[in-house]
C-alpha positions in Angstrom: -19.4 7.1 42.3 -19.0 3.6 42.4 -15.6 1.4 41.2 -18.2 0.3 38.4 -18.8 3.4 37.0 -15.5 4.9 37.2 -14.3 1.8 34.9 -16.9 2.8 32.6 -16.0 6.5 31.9 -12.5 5.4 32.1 -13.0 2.8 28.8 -15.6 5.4 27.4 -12.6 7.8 27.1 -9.9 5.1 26.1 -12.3 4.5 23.0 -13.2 8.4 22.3 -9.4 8.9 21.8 -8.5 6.0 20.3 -11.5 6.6 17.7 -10.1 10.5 17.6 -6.4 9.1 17.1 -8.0 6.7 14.2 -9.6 9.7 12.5 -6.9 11.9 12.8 -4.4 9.4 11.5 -7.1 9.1 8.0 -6.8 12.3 7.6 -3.2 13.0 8.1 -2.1 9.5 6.2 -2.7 10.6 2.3 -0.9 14.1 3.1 2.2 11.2 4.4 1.7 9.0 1.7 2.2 12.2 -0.8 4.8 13.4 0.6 6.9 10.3 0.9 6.0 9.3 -2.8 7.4 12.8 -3.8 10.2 11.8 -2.1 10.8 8.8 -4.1 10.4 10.3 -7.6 12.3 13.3 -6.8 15.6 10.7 -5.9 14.5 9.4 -10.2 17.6 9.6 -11.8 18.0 12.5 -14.4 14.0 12.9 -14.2 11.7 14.5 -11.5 8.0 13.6 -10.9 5.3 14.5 -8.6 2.0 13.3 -7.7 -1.4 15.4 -7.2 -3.3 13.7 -4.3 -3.9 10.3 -2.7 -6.7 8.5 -2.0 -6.7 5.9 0.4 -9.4 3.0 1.0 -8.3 1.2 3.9 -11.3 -1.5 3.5 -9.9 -2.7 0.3 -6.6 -2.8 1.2 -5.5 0.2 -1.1 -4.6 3.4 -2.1 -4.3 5.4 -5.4 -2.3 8.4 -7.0 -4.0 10.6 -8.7 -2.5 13.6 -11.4 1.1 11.3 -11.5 4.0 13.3 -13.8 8.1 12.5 -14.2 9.6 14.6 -16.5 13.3 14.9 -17.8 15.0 17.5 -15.2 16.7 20.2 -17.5 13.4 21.1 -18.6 14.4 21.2 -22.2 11.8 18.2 -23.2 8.4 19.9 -23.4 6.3 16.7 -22.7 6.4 14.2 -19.8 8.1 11.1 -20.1 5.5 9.5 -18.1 2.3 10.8 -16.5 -1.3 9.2 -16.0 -4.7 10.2 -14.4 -4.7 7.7 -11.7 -2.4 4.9 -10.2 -3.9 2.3 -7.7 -2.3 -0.6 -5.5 -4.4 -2.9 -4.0 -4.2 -6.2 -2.5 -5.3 -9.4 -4.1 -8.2 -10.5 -2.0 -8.6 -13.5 -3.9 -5.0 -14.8 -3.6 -5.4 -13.5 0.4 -8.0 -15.4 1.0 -5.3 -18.6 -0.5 -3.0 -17.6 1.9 -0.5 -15.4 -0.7 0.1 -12.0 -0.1 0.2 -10.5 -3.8 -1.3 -7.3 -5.5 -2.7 -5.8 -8.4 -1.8 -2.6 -10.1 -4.0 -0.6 -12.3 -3.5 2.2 -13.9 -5.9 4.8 -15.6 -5.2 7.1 -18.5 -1.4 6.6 -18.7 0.8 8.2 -21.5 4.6 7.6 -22.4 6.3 10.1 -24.7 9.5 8.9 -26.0 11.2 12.1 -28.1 14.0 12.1 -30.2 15.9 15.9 -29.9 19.1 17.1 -31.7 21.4 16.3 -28.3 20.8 14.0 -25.3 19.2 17.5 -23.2 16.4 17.5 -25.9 15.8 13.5 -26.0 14.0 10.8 -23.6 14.3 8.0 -25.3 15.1 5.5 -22.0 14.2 5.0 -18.6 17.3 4.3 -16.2 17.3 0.8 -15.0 17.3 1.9 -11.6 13.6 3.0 -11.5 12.2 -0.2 -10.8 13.7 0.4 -7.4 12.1 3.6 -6.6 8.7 1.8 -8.0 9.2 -1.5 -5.8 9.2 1.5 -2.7 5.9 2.8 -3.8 4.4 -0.2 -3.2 6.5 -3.1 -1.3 3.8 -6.2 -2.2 4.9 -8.3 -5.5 2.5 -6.9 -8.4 0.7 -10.7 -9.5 -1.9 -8.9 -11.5 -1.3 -5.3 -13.8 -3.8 -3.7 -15.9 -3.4 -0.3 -18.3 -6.9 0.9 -19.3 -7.4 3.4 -22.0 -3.2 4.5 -22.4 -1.0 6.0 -25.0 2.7 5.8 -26.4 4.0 8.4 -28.6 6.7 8.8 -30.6 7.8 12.7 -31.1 10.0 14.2 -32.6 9.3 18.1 -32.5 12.5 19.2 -34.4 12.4 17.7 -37.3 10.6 19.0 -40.6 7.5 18.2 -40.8 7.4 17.5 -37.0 6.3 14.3 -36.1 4.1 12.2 -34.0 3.5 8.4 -34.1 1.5 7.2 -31.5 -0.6 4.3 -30.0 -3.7 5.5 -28.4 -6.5 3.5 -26.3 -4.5 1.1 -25.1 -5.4 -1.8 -23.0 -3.1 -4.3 -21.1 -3.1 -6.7 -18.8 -0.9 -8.8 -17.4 -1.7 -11.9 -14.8 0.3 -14.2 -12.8 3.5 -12.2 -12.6 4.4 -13.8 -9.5 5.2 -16.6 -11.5 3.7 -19.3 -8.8 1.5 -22.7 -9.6 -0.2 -22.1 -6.4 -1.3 -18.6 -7.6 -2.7 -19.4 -11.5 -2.1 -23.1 -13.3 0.4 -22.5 -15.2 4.1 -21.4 -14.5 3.6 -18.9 -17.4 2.6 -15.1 -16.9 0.0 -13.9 -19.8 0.8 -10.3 -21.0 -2.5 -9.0 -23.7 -2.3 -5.6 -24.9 -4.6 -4.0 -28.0 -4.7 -0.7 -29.1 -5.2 2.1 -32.2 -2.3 3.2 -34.1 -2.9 6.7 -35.5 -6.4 6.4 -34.8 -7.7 3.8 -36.9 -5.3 1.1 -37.0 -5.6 -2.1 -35.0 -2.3 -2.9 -32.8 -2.3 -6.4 -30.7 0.4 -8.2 -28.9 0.1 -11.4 -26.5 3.1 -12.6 -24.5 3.6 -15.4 -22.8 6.5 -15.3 -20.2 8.7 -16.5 -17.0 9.6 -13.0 -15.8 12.0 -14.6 -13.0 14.5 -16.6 -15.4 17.7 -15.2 -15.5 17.4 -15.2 -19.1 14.8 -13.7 -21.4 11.9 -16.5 -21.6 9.0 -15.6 -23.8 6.6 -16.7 -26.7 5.0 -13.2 -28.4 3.1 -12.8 -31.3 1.8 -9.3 -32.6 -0.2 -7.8 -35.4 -0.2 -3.9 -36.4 -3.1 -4.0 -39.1 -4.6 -1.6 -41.3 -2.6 1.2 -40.8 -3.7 4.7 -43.1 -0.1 5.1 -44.6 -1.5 8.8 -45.2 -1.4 9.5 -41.4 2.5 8.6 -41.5 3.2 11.1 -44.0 5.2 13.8 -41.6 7.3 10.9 -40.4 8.0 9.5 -44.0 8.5 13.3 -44.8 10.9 13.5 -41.8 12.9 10.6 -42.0 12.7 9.3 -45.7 12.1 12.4 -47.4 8.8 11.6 -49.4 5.3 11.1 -49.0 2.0 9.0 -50.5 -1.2 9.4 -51.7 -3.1 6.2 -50.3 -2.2 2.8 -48.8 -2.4 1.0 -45.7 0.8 -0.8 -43.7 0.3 -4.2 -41.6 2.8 -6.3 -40.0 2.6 -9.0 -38.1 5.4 -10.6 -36.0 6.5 -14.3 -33.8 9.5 -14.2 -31.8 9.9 -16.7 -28.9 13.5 -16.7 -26.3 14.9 -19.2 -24.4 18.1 -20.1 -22.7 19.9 -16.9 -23.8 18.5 -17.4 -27.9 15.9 -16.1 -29.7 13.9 -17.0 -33.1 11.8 -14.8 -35.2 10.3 -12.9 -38.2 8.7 -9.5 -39.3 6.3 -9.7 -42.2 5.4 -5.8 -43.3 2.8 -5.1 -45.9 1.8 -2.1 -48.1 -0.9 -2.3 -49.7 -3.2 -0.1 -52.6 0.8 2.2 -51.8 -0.1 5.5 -54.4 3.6 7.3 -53.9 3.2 9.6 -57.3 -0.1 11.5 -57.7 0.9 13.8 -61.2 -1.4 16.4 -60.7 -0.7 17.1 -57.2 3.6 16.2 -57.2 4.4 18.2 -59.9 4.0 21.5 -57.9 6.9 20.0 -55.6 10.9 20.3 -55.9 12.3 18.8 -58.3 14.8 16.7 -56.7 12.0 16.1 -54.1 9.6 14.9 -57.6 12.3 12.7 -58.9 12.9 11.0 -55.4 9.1 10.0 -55.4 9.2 8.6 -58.6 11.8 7.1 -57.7 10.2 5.2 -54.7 7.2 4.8 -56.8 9.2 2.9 -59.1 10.7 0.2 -56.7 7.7 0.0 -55.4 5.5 -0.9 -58.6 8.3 -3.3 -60.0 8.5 -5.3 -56.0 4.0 -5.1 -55.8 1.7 -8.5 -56.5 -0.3 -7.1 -59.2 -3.5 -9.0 -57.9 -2.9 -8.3 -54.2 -1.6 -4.9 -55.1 0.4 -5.3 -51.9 4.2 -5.5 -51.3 5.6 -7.5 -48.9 8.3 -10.0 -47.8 9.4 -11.8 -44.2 12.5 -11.1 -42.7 13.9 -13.5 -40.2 16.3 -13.5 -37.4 17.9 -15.6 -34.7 20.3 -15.4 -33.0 22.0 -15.2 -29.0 21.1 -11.3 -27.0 24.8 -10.6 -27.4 24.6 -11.5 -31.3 21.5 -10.9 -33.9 21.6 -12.9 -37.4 19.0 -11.1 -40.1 18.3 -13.7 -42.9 19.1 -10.8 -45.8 19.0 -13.4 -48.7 15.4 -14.7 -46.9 14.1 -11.4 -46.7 15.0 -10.1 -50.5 13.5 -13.8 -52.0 10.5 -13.4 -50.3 9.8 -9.4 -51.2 10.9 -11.4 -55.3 8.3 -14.2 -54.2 5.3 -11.9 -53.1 5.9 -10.1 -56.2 6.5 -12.3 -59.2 5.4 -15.6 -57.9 3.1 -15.6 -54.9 1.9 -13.2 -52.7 2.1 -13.3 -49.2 -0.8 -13.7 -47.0 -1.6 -11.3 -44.3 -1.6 -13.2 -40.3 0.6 -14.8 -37.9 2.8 -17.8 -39.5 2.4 -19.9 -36.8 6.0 -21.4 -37.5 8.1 -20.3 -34.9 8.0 -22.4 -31.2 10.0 -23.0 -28.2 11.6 -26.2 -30.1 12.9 -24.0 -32.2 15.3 -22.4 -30.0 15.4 -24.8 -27.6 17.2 -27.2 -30.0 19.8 -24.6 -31.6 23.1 -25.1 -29.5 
């Protein structure tokens, strides 16, 4: 056998077992990858968490979770605080090919439920701070683009009479140039845009516009919750304010922008076509339960437009994060104003600005 040919078989089987070391390490890496992200949510502070599978795609540069869960640890919350179908990290070829080293996040089917519970055993309400460490571990790249597609939030509270259930559903976020860099996107300022359904038929949509590395809060945000079905609320207004309604649809819509430690803003709610007493139906109910709703029913018809049939006023605030000022005189003129003088008009304001707290010392 000549030197030639001995070279030969000896690179033939240097490149069978590399190739067999390659395929075992694909195989053996997502079984790694789970059980090192295991590892991470089961260090989450009073929650737990586990992921179903991993799939990896080592020619895009990424790898996704699939069937993720965190729960509260006591086991006394019935729902997940967090869970979603699928989670993928990926690099950002585009900003690669720049020469920046950034990546994208999207996540499929996610759903928060906050729950409010007798004690602090049967609540989730918050996430501890220190979670964004055990996330930054999961994936070490900064996240420049995030995107939610089809998500929900809920708000549950399972102990209360009726039991209730607010949620968002078919929500849709994204987020872009959270790194925060001129030489990634042309502006210094990240774009946050989420939309989404409340109870169903509602319209929800926010749009943020941020510096997510000042030290303090920076952002511009405007949002609109339209044409809500005030029927659909009835076990929360049961639950919490002890009375219900026939018809009538709620709206707000909301500008608050923070700079330099302040912030400036408003909430404008609107009920509109509100039927709180319905005889024929209400008079088969308590009668301290009847007496509250015509009670309601009352404030309500003396503070409603009659043309708009709506009521509505704008409450302000302002103020530092360590100190929040609510205009009270502001807010009961303008529910007087929308009712006996001129109504309100539903939509953004467009009055508040960055000049606004900018020049407040």
């Amino acid at each position: 056998m000549s030197i030639l040919s001995k070279i030969s078989r000896t690179t033939l089987i240097v490149v069978i077992v590399i190739v067999v070391l390659l395929v075992a390490l694909r195989i053996a890496l997502p079984h790694i990858i789970k059980y090192e992200v295991n590892k991470k949510l089961n260090e989450l502070p009073d929650y737990t968490g586990h992921i179903d599978d991993v799939d990896l795609h080592i020619y895009r540069g990424a790898y996704a979770i699939n069937g993720v869960e965190i729960k509260k640890r006591n086991g006394k919350v019935a729902v997940p605080f967090f869970s979603a179908g699928t989670m993928e990290f990926s690099v950002e070829w585009k900003q690669l090919f720049r020469g920046h080293l950034v990546a994208k996040v999207y996540i499929y089917h996610p759903m928060v439920n906050f729950v409010q519970g007798p004690t602090k055993e049967q609540s989730q309400t918050t996430a501890d701070s220190r979670w964004q460490d055990k996330v930054k571990d999961l994936f070490p790249l900064k996240i420049n683009t995030f995107k939610i597609d089809d998500g929900e939030i809920h708000f549950r509270n399972p102990y209360s009479d009726p039991k209730v259930d607010v949620y968002i559903s078919n929500l849709q976020v994204l987020a872009t140039n959270l790194t925060n860099s001129l030489k990634v996107a042309k502006t210094l300022a990240s774009d946050v845009n989420a939309s989404g359904n409340v109870m169903g038929t509602g319209r929800f949509k926010v749009g943020v516009k941020l510096d997510p590395f000042r030290k303090d809060p920076t952002f511009d945000l405007d949002m609109q919750v339209t044409t809500v079905p005030l029927v659909k609320l009835n076990d929360f207004l049961k639950a919490y304010a002890k009375f219900d309604v026939h018809k009538g649809t709620f709206s707000m819509y909301s500008e608050v922008v923070a700079r330099d430690g302040k912030y400036e803003g408003y909430l404008k709610p609107l009920l509109k076509d509100v039927e709180v007493v319905k005889w024929k139906e209400d008079i088969k109910k308590p009668f301290f339960e009847l007496v509250w709703k015509v009670v309601v029913g009352a404030v309500k018809d003396i503070f409603t437009n009659p043309p708009k049939e709506q009521v509505a006023t704008r409450v302000p605030f302002s103020g530092s994060f360590e100190k929040t000022e609510v205009g009270i005189w502001t807010t009961i003129w303008e529910l007087i104003k929308n009712a006996f003088i001129q109504a309100l008009m539903p939509g953004l304001d467009r009055t508040i600005s960055m000049k606004d707290v900018s020049s407040k010392k």
